[in-house]
MARFI-392559 format. One record per residue: residue in three letters; x, y, z of N, C-alpha, C, CB in turn. Coordinates in steps of 0.02 Angstrom, whole numbers. Glycine has a CB too. Example, Ala and Ser with C-alpha at 12.3 -4.5 7.8 and 13.67 -1.06 7.14 Angstrom:
<atoms>
ALA	660	-284	390	615	-225	390	660	-165	390	565	-224	452
SER	642	-112	354	684	-53	357	645	2	394	704	-30	286
</atoms>
This chain:
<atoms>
UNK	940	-1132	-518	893	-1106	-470	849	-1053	-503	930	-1077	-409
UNK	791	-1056	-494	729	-1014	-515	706	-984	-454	670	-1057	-549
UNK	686	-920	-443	705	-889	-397	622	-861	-403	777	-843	-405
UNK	564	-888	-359	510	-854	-363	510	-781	-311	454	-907	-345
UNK	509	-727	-340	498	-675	-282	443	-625	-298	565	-632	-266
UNK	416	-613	-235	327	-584	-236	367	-511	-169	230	-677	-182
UNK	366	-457	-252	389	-386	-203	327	-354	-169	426	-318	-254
UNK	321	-328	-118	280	-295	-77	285	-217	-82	292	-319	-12
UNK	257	-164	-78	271	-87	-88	235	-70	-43	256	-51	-153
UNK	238	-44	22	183	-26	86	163	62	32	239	-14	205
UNK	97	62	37	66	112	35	94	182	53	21	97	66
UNK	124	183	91	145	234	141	237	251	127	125	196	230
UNK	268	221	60	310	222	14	312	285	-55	299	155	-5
UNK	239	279	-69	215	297	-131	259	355	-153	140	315	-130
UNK	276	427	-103	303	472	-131	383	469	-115	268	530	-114
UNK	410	398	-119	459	362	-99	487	345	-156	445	313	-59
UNK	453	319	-217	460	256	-273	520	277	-301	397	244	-336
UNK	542	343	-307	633	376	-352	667	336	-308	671	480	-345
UNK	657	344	-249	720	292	-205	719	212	-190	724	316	-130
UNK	684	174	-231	669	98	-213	692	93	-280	587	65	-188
UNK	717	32	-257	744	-3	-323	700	-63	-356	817	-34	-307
UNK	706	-70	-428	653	-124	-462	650	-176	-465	642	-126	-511
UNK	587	-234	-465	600	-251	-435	647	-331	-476	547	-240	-392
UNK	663	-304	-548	714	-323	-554	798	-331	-519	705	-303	-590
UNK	796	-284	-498	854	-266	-457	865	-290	-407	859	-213	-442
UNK	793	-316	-354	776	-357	-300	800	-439	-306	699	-348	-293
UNK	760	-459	-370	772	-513	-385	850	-542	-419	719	-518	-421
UNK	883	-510	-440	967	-489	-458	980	-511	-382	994	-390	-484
UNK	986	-458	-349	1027	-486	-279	995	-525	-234	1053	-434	-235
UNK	945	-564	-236	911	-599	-216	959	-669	-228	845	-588	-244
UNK	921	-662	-289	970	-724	-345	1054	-735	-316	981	-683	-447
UNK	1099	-669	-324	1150	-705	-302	1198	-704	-219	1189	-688	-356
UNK	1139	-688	-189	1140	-713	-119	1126	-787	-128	1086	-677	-70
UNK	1086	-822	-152	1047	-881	-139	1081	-946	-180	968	-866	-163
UNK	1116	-899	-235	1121	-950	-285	1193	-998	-258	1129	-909	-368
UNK	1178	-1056	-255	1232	-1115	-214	1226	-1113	-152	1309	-1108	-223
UNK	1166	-1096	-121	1182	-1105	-51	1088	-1118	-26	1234	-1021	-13
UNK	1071	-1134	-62	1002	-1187	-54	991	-1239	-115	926	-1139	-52
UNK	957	-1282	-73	940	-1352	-99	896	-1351	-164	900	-1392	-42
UNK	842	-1275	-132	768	-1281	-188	795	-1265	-253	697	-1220	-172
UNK	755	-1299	-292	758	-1276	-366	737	-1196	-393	711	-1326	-401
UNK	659	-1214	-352	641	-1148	-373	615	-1117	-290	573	-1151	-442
UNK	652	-1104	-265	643	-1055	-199	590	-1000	-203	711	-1016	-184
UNK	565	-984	-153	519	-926	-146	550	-859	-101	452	-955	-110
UNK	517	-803	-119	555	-753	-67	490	-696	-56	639	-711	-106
UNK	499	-672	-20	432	-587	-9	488	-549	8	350	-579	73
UNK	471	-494	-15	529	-420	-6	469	-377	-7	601	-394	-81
UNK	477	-360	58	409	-307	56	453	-230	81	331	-338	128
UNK	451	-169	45	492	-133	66	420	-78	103	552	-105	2
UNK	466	-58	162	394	-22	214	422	33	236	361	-66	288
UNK	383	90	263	413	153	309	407	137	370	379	222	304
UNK	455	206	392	483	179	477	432	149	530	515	247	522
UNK	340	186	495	319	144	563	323	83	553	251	153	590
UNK	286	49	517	284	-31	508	344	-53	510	254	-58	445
UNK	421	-21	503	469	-82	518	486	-60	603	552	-85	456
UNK	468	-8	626	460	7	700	421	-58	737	414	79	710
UNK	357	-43	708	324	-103	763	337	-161	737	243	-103	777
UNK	362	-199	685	384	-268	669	445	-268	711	397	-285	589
UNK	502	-227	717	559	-243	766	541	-231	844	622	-196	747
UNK	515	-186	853	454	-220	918	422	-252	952	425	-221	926
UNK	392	-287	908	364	-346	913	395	-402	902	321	-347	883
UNK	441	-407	898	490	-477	857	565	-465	874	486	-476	757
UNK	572	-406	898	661	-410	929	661	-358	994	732	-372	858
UNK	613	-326	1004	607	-308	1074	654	-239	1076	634	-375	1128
UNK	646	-216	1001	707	-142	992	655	-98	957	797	-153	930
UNK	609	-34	997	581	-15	975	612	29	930	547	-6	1008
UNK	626	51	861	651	99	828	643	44	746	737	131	864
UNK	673	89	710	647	74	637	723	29	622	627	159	576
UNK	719	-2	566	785	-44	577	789	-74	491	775	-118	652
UNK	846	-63	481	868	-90	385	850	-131	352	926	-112	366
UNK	849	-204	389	814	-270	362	798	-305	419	856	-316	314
UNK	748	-335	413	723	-378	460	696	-440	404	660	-339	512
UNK	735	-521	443	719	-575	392	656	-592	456	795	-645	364
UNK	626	-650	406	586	-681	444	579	-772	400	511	-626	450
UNK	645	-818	420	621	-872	398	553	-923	402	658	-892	413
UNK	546	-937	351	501	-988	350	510	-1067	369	483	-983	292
UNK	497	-1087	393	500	-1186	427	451	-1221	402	486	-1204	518
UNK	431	-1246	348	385	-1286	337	403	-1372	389	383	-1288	249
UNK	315	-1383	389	342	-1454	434	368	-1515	379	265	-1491	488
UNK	401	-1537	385	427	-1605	341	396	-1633	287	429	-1661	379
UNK	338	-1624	295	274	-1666	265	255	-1601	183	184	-1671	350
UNK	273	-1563	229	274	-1504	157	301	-1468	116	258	-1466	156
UNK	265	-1495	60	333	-1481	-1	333	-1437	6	339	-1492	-74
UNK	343	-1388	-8	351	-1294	-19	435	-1277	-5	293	-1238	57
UNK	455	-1238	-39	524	-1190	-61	511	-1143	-41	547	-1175	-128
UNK	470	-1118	10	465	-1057	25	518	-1018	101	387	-1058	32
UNK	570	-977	74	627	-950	131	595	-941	177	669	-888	122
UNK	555	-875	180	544	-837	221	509	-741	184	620	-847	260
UNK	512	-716	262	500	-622	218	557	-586	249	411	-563	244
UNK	575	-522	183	616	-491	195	580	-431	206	664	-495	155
UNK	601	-389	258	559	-307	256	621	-278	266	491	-279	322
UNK	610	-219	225	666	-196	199	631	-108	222	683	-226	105
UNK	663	-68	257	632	-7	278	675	50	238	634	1	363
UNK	630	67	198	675	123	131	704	180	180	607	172	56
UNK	672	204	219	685	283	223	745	243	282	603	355	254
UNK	784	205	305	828	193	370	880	181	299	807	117	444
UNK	885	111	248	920	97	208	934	183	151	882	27	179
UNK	905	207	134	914	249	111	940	301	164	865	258	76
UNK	944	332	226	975	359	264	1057	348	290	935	353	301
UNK	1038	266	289	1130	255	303	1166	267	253	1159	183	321
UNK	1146	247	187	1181	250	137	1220	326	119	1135	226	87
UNK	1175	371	143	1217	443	167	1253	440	201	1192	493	193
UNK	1234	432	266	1275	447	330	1323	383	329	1226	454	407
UNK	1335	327	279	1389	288	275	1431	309	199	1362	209	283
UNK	1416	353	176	1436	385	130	1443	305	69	1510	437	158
UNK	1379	281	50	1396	240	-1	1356	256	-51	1395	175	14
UNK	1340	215	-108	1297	225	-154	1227	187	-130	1328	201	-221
UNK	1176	227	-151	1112	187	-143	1083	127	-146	1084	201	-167
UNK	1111	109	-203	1102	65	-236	1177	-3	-200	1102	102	-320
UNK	1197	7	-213	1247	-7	-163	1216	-47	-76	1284	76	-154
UNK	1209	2	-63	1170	-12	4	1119	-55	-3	1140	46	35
UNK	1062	-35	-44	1009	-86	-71	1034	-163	-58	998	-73	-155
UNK	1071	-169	-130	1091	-230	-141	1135	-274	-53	1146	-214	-216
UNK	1145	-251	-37	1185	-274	15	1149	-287	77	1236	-230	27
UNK	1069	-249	80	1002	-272	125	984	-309	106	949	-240	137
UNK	1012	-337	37	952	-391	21	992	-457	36	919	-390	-68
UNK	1053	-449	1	1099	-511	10	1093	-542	94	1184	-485	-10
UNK	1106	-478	129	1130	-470	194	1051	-527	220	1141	-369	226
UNK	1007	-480	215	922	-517	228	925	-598	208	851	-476	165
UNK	949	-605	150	944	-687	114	994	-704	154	960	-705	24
UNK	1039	-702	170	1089	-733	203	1047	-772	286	1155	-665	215
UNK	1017	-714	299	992	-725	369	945	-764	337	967	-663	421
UNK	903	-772	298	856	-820	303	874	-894	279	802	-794	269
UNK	967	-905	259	973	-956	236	1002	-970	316	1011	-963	162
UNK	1000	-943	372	1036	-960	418	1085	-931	448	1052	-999	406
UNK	1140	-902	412	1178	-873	428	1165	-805	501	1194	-858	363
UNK	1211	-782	547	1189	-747	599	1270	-721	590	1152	-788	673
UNK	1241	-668	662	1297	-626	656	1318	-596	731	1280	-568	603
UNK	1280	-653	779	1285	-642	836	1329	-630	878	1266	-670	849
UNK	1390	-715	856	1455	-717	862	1500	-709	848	1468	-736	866
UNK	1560	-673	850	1624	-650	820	1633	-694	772	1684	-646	864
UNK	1649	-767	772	1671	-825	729	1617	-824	661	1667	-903	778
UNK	1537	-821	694	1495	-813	629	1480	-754	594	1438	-836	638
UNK	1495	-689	615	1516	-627	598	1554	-626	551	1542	-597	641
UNK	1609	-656	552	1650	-649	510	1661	-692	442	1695	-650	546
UNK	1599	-760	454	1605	-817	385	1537	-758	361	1582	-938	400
UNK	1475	-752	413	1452	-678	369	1466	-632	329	1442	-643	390
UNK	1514	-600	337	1537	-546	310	1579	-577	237	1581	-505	368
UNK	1614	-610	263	1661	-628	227	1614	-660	153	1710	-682	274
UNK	1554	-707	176	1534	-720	116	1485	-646	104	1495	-799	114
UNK	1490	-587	119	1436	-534	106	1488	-514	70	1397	-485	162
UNK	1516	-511	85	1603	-481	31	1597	-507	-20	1691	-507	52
UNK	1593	-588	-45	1598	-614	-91	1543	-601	-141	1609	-669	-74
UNK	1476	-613	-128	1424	-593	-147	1415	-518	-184	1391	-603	-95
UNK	1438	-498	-130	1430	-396	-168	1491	-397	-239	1478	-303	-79
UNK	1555	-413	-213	1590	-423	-264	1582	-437	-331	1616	-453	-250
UNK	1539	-511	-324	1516	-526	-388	1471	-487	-422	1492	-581	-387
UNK	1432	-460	-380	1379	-401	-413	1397	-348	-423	1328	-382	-381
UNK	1489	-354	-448	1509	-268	-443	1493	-215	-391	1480	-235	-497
UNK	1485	-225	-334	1496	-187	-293	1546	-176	-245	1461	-190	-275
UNK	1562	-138	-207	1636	-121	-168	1623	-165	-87	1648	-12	-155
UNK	1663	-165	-66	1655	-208	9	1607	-154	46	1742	-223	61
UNK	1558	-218	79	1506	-162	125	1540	-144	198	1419	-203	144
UNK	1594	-182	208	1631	-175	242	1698	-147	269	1624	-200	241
UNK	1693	-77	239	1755	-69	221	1795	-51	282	1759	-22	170
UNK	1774	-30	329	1823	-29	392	1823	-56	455	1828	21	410
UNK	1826	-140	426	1842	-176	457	1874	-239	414	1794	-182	496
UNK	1909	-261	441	1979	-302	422	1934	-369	395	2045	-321	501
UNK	1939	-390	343	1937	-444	311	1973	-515	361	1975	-425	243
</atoms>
């Protein structure tokens, strides 16, 4: 799998950039969210990372929860007829992801990686609506972080 990804930086980030990660780092956990669990060869992705207003009015407008919010996926559906590998967009809101990561006492980076997986997951389908799919969620978010050397994003709650 070849992993096309087109990072986004909202303007309104700029005196932000010490706390965003590169966008090597994007494409790393991009990659092994994705990798064995789509068809495309070479998949497409957008990771656009934004401040609280713009992920305010995108969850607003699109989930009916006015406030700023960690990741928001947005799959893509091409109609049948068209070739394209393209997932979907990930918006990724620095200053909320960088806030929990305090107040959940983890590493930054850490957290990062686990919006993104978490984001790719949702755009391969996966939800987290229901207890039963909650938990093949997590469970493969477990697996995923793992491999990327990271600690369970889940740590207090039962496997």
């Amino acid at each position: 799998m070849n992993l096309l990804l087109d990072v986004q930086i909202a303007d309104e980030l700029e005196g932000f950039s010490a706390f965003l990660p590169s966008e090597e780092q994007l494409h790393h956990w991009a990659s092994a969210a994705l990798s064995g669990r789509t068809d495309f060869a070479e998949p497409e992705l957008t990771i656009r990372l934004v401040a609280e207003d713009e992920s305010q009015e995108l969850n607003s407008e699109y989930r009916g929860k006015d406030k700023p919010t960690n990741v928001l996926s947005f799959p893509f559906e091409a109609p049948p007829q068209v070739p394209i590998e393209l997932l979907g967009d990930l918006i990724v809101c620095a200053q909320v992801v960088q806030q929990e990561s305090i107040e959940q006492n983890k590493p930054a980076e850490a957290h990062w990686a686990h919006m993104v997986v978490h984001g790719c997951l949702h755009l391969l389908g996966y939800d987290h609506i229901k207890d039963d799919e909650a938990d093949v969620m997590e469970d493969l978010e477990r697996q995923i972080m793992a491999g990327l050397g990271f600690s369970d994003p889940y740590p207090d709650e039962a496997p």
